[in-house]
Backbone as a ProteinNet text record, in pm:
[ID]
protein_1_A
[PRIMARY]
XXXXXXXXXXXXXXXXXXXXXXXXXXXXXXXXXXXXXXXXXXXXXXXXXXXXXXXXXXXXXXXXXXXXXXXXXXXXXXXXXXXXXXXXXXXXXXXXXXXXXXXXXXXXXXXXXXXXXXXXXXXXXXXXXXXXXXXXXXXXXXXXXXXXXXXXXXXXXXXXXXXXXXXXXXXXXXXXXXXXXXXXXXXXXXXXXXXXXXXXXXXXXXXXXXXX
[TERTIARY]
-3306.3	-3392.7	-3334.1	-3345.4	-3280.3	-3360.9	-3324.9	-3419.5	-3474.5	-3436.3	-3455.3	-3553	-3643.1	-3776.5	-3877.3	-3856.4	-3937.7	-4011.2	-4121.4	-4184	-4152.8	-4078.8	-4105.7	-4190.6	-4238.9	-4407.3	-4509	-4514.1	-4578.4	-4555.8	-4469.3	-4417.7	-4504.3	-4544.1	-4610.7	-4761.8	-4841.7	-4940	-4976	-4917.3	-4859.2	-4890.4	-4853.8	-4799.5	-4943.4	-4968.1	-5143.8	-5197.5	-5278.8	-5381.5	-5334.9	-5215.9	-5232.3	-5272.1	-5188.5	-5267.4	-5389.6	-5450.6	-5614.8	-5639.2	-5662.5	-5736.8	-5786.7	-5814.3	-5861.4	-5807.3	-5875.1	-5826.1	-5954.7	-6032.8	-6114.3	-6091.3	-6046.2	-5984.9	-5840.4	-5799.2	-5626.2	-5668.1	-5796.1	-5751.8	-5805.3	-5921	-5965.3	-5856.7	-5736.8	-5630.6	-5530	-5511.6	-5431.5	-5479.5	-5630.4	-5683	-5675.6	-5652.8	-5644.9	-5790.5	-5815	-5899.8	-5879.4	-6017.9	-5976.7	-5929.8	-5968.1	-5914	-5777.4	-5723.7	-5617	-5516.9	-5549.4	-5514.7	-5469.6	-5620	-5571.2	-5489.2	-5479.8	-5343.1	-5220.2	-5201.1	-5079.4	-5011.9	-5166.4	-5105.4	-5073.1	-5130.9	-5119.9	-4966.6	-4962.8	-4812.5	-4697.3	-4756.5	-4605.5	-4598	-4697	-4694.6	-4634.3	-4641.5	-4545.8	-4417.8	-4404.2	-4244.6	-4164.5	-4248.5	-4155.5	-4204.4	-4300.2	-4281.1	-4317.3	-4420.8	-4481.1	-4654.5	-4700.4	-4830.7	-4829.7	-4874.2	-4878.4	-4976.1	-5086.7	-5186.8	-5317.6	-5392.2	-5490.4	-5631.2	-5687.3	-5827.7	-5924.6	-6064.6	-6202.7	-6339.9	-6422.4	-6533.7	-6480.5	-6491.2	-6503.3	-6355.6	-6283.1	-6157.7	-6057.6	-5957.3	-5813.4	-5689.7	-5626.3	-5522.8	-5371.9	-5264.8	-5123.3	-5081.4	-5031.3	-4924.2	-4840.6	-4785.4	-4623.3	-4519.5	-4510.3	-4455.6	-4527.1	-4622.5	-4636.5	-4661.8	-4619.3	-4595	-4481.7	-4364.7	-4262.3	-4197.1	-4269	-4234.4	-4306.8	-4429.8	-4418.2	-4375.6	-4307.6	-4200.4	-4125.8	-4021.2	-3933.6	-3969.7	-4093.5	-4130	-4145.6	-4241.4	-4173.8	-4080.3	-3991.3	-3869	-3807.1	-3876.8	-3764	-3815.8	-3974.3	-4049.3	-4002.2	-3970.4	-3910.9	-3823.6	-3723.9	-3585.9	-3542.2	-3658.6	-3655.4	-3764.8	-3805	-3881.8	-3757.3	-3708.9	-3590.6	-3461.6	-3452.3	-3339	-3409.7	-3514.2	-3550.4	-3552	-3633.4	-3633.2	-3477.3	-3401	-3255.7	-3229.9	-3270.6	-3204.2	-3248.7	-3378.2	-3480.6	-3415.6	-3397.1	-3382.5	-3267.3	-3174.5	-3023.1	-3047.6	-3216.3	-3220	-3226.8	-3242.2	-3277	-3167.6	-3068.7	-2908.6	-2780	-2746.3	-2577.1	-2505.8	-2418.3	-2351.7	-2235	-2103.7	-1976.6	-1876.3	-1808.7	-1654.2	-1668.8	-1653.4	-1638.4	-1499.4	-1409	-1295.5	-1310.4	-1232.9	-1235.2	-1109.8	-1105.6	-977.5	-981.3	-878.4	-895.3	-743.9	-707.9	-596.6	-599.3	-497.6	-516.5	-512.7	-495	-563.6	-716.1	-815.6	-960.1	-1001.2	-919	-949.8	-965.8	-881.5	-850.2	-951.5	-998.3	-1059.4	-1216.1	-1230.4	-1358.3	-1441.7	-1377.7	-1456.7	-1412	-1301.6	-1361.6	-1432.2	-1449.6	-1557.3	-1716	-1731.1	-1835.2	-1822.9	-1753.9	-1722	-1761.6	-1721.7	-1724.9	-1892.5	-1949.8	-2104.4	-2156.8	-2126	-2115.1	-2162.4	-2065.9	-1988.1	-2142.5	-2121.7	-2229.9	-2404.3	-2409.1	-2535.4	-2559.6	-2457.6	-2458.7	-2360.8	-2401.5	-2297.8	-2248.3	-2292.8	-2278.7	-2141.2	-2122.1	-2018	-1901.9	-1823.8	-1646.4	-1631.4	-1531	-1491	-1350.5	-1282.1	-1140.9	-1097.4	-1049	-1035.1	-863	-810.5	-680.6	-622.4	-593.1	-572.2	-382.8	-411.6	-291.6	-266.2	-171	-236.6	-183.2	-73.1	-111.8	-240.4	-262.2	-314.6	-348.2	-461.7	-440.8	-509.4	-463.9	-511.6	-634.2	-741.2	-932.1	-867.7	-877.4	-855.9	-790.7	-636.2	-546.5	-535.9	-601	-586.7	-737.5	-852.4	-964.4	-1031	-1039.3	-1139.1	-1255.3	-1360.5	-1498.9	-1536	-1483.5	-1511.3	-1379.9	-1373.8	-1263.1	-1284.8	-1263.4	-1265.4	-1153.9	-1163.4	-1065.7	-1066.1	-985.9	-954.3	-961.9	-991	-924.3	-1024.7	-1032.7	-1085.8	-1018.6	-1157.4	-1101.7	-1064.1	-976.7	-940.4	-1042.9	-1065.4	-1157.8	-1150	-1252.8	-1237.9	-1372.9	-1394.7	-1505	-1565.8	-1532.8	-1583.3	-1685.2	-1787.7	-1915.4	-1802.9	-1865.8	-1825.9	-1947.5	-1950.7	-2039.4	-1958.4	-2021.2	-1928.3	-2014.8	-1947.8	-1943.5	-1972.2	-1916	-1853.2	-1722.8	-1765.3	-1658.9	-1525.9	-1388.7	-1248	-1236.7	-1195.8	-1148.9	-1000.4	-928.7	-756.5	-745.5	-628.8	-582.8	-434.1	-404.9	-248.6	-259.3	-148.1	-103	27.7	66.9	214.5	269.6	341.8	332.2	418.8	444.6	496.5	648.3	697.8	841.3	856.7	828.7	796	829	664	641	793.4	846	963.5	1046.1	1114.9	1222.5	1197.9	1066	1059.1	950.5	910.1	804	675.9	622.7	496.4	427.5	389.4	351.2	241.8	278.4	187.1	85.4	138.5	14.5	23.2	-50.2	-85.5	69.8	58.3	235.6	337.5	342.7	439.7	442.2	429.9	378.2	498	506.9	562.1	734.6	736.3	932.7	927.3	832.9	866.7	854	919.3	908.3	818.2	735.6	629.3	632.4	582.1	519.4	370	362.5	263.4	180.6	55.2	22.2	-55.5	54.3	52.4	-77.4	-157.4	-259.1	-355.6	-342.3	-510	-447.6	-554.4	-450	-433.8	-358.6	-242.5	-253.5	-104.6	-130.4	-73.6	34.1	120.3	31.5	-85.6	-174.5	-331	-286.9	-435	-471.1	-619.7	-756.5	-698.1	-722.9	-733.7	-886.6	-973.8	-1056.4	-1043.6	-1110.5	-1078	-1209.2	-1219.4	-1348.5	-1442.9	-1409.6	-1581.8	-1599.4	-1536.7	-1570.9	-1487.6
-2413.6	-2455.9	-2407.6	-2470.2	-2448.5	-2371.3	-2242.6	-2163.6	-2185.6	-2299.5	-2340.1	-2424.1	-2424.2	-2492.9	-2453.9	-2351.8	-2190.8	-2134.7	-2156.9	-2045	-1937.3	-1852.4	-1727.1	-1643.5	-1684.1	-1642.5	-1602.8	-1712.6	-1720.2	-1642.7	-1591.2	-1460.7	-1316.2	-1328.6	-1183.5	-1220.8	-1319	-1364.9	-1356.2	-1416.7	-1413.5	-1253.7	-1145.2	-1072.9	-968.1	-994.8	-982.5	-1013.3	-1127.8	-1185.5	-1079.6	-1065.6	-980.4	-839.5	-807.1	-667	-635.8	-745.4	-748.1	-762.3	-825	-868.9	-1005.4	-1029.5	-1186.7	-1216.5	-1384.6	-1454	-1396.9	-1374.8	-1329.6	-1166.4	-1124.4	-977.8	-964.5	-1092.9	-1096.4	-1132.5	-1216.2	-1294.7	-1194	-1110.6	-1054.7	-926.9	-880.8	-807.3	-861.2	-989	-1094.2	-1116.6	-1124.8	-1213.4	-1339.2	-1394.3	-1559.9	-1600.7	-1745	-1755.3	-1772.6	-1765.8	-1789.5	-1907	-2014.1	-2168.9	-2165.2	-2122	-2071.3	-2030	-1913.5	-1811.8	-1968.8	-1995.5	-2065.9	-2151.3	-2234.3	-2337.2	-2278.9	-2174.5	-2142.2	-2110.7	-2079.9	-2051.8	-2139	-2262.9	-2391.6	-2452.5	-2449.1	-2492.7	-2390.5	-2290.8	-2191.9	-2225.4	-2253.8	-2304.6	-2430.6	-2491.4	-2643.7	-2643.5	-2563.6	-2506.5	-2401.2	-2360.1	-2255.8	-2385.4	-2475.2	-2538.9	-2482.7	-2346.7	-2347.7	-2290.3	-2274.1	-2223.3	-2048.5	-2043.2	-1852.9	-1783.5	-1813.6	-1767.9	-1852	-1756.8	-1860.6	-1778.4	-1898.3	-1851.1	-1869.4	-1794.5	-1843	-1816	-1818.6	-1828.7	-1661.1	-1585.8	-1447.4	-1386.7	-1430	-1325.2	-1418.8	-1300.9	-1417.5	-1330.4	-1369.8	-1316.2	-1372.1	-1292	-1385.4	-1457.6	-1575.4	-1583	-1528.2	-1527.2	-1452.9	-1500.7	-1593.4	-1637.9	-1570.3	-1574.7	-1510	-1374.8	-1306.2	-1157.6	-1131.3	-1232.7	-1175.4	-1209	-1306.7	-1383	-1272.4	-1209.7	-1093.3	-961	-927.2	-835.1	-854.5	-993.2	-988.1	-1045.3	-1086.9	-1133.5	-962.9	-846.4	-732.7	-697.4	-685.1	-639.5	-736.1	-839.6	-898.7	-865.4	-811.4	-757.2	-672.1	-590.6	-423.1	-423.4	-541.6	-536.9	-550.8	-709	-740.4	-620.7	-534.5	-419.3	-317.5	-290.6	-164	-227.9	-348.9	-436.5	-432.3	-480.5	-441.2	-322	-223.8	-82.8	-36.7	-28.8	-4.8	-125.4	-234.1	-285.7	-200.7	-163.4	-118.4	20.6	110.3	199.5	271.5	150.3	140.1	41	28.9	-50.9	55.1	156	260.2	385.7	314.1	385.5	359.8	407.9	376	392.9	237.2	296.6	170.1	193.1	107.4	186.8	66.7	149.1	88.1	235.3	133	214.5	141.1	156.1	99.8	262.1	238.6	303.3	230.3	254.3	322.4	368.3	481	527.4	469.2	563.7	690.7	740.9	903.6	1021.6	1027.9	1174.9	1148.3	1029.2	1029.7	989.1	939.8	941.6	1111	1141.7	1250.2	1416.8	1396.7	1497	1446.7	1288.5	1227.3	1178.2	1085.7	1033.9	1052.5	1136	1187.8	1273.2	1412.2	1477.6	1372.1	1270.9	1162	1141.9	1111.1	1027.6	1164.1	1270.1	1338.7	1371.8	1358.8	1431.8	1237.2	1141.7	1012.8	1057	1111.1	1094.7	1219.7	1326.1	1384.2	1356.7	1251.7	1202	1097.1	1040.4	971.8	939.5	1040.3	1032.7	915.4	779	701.6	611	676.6	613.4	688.6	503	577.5	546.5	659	673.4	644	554	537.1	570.3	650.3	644.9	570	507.4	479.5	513.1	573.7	611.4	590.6	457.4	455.4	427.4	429.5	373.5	246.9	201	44.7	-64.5	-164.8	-242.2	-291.4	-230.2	-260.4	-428.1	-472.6	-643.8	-595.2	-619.9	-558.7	-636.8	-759.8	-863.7	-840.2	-851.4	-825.4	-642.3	-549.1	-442.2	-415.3	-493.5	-493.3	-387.4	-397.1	-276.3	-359.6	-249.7	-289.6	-237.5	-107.2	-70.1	-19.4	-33.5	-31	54.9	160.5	210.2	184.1	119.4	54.2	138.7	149.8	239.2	140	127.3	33.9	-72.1	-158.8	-284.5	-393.7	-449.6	-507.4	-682.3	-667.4	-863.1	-923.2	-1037.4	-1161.7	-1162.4	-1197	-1214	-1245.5	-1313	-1323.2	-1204.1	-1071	-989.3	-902.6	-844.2	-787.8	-643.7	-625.4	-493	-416.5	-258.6	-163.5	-86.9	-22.5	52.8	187.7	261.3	398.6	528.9	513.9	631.3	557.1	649.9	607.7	666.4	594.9	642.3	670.2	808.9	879.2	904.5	790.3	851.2	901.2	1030.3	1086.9	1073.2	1082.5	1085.5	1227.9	1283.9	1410.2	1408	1527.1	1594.5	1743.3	1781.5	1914	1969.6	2124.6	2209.2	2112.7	2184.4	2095	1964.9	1846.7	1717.5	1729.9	1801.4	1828.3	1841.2	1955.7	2055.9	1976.5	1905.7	1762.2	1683.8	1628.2	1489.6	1496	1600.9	1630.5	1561	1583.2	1563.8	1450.5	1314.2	1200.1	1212.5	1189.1	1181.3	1095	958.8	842.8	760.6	692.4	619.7	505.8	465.4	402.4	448.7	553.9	663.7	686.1	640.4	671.7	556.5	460	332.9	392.6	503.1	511.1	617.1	692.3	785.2	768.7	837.8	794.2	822.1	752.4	813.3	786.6	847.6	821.7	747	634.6	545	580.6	540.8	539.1	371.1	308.2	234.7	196.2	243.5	217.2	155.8	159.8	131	-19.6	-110	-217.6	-184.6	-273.6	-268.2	-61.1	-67.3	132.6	108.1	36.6	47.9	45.8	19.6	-25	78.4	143	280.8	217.1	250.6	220.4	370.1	406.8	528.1	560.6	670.8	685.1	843.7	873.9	986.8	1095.4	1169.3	1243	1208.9	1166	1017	884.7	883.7	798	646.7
2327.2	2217.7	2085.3	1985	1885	1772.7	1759.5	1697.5	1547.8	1480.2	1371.9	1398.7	1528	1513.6	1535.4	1518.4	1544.4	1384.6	1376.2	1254.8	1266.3	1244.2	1249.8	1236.5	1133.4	1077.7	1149.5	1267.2	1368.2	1511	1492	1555.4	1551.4	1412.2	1314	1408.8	1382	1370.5	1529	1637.6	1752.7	1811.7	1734.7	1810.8	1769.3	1626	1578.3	1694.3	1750	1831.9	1945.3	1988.6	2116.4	2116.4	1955.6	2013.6	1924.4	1899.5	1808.6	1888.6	1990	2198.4	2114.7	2006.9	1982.9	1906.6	1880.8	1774.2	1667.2	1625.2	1523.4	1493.1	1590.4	1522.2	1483.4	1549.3	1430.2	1347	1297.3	1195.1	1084.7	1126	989	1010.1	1063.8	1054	909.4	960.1	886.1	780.7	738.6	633.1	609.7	765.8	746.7	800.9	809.9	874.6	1026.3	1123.6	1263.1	1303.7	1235.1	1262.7	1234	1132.4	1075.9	1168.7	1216	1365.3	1463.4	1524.6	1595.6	1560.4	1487.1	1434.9	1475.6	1412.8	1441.9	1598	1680.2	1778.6	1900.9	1802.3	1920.7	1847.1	1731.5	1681.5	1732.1	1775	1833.7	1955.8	2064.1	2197.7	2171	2094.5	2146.9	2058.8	1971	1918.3	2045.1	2080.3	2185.5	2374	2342.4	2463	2586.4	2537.9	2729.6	2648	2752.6	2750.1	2714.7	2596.4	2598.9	2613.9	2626.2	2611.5	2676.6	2720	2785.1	2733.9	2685.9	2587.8	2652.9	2646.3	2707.8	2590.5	2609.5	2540.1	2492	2505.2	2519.2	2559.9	2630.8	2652.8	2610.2	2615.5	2557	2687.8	2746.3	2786.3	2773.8	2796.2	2810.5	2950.2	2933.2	3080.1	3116.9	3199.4	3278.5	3102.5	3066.7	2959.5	2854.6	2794.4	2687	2709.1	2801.9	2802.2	2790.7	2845.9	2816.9	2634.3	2600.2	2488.6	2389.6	2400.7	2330.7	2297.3	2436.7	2381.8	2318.8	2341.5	2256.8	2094.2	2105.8	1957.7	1878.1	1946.8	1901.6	1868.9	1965	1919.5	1786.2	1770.1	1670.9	1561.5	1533.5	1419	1395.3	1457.7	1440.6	1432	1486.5	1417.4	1237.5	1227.8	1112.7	1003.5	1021.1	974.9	945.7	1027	1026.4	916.4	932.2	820.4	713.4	659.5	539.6	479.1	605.7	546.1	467	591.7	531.1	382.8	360.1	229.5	124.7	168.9	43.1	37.4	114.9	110.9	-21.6	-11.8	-112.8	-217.5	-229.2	-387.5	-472.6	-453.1	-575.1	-585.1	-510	-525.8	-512.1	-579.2	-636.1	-528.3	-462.9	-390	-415.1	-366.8	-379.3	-437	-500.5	-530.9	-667.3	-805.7	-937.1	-986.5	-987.5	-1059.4	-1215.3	-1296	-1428.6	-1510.6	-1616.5	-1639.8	-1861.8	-1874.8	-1971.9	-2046.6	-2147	-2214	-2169.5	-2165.5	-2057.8	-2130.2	-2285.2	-2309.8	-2310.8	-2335.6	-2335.6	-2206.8	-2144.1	-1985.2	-1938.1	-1976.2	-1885.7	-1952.9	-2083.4	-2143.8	-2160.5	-2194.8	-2194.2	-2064.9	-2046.2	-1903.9	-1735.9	-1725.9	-1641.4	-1562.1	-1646.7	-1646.1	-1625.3	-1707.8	-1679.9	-1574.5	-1512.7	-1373.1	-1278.7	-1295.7	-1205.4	-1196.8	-1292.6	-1330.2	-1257.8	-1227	-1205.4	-1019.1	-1000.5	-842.9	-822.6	-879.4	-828.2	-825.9	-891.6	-867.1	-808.3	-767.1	-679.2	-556	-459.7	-359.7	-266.2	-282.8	-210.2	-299.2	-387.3	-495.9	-454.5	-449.7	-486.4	-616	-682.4	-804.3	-775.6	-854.7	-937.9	-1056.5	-1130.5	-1254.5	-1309.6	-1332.5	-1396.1	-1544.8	-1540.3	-1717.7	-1740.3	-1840.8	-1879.9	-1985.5	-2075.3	-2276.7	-2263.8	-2207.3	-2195	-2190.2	-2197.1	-2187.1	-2038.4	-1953.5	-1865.2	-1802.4	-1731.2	-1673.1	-1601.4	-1665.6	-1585.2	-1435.9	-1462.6	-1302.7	-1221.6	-1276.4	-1237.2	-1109.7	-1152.8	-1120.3	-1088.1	-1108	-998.2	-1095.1	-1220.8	-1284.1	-1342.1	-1290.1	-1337	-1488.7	-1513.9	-1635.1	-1683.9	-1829.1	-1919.4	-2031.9	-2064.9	-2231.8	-2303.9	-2429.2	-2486.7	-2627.8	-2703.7	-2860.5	-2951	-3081.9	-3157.9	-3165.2	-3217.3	-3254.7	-3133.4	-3076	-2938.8	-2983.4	-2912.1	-2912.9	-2876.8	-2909.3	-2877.1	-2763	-2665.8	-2479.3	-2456.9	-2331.8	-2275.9	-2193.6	-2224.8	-2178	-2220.3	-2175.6	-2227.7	-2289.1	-2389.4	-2452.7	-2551.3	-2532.8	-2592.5	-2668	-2793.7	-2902.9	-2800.6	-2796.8	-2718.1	-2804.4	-2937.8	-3003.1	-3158.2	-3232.1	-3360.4	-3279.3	-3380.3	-3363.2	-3453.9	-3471.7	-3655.9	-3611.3	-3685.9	-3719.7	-3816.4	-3805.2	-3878.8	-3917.3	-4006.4	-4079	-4126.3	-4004.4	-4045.9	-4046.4	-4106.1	-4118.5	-4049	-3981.2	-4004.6	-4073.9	-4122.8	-4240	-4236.8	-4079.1	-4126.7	-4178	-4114.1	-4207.8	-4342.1	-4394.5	-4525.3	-4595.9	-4550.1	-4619.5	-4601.9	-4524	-4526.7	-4600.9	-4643.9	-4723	-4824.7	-4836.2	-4992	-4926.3	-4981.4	-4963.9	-5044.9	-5040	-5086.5	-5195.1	-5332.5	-5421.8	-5398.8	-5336.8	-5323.1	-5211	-5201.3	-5062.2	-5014.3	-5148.4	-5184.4	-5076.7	-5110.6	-5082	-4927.3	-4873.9	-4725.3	-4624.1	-4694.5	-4642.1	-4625.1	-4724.7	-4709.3	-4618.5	-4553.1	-4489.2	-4334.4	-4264.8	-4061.4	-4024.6	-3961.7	-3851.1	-3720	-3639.8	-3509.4	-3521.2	-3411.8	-3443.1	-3337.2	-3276.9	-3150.4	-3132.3	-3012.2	-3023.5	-2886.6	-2802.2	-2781.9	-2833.7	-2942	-3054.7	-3115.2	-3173.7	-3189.7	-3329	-3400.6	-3490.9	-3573.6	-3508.6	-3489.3	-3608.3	-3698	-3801	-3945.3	-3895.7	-4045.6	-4047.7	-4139.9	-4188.9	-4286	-4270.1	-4405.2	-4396.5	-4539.4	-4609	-4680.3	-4664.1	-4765.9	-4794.6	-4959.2	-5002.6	-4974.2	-5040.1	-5082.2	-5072.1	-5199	-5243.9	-5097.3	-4998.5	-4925.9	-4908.6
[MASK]
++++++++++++++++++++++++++++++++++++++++++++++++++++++++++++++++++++++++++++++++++++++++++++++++++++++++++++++++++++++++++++++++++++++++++++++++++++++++++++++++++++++++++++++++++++++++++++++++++++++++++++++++++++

C-alpha cells in the first residue's frame, strides 16, 4: 500500500480513541467533535483497508489488526515526537562550521580573541579563522564572514561598519634625520614611504589638522 494514502493525522486521533477506551473520550481529549472522531476513523479503516476497530452501543474494542496497527501507529508518534524534540532542541543554538577571514595583525589581536569568547559560548560551533592581508575570494575559499579595512568596493554583499579606521602617517627619528622633516602636506609626495597596501587605495591620505 502506498503510504501516501494514509492521513497521518489520523494516526494521532487513532491512537487517542484507544487509549481514551472511546470515541467521546478521545474526542473531548482532542477537542474535536465525536462525529468528527468518528469520520476519521472510518476514513483510516478504508485508507489502511481492513477493519480496526469494532464499536457497540457502549464498548469499543480493537481487532487482531487494529492491535497490531496500534503499536506501530505508536511507535511512529514517538518516533515523530523524539524528531521534533531533537529539531527544537538546536533552534536555540549555535551549531556548524563558520569560517572567517581577517587581515592578520586585526585578525590576530581583534577577532580572534572574539572568536574564541564565540567558540566558548557556543560549543556546538566550529571556528575557522583565515587571516591574510590579501584580498581574500569569500566563495572561492568558503568564508561566511569577512572583516575588510578601508572603504569597501561595490558588491552584492551584505556589509556592517564595525568600528572607525584611523591612519596614521608617521616617521621615525632616523627618517626624520635623512630627509628633514616636511614643512607641508606638499612635501610629502618627494619623500619614500612604505604603503599598506591592504586598505584600498593605500597611496592616497585625507589629512586633517588640529582644528579638524
Amino acid at each position: 500500500m502506498d503510504i501516501s494514502a494514509v492521513n497521518l493525522n489520523r494516526l494521532a486521533i487513532f491512537v487517542a480513541v484507544v487509549e481514551a477506551g472511546s470515541l467521546t473520550a478521545a474526542a473531548g481529549r482532542l477537542g474535536l467533535a465525536k462525529s468528527m472522531v468518528s469520520k476519521h476513523m472510518q476514513l483510516l479503516e478504508a485508507e489502511v483497508g481492513v477493519a480496526l476497530l469494532v464499536r457497540s452501543t457502549r464498548t469499543l474494542r480493537l481487532t487482531e489488526a487494529g492491535r497490531a496497527f496500534y503499536d506501530a501507529s505508536r511507535q511512529v508518534l514517538q518516533t515523530a515526537e523524539a524528531a521534533i524534540e531533537q529539531a527544537r532542541s538546536g533552534r536555540d543554538s549555535v551549531q556548524g562550521k563558520l569560517r572567517v577571514a581577517a587581515p592578520v595583525d586585526y585578525g590576530v589581536m581583534v577577532v580572534a580573541p572574539l572568536l574564541s569568547r564565540l567558540r566558548a559560548q557556543h560549543p556546538g560551533l566550529t571556528v575557522e579563522l583565515l587571516c591574510a592581508d590579501h584580498r581574500v575570494d569569500l566563495i572561492a575559499e568558503g568564508i561566511d564572514v569577512a572583516v575588510r579595512l578601508g572603504k569597501l568596493a561595490d558588491s552584492g554583499l551584505q556589509a556592517a561598519r564595525v568600528g572607525p579606521l584611523l591612519r596614521w602617517l608617521v616617521a621615525s627619528p632616523d627618517f626624520i634625520a635623512r630627509h628633514g622633516m616636511p614643512a607641508t602636506p606638499a612635501a610629502l609626495a618627494a619623500l619614500p614611504y612604505v604603503e599598506l597596501t591592504v586598505v584600498a587605495q593605500p597611496g592616497s591620505l585625507t589629512l586633517s589638522d588640529a582644528g579638524g
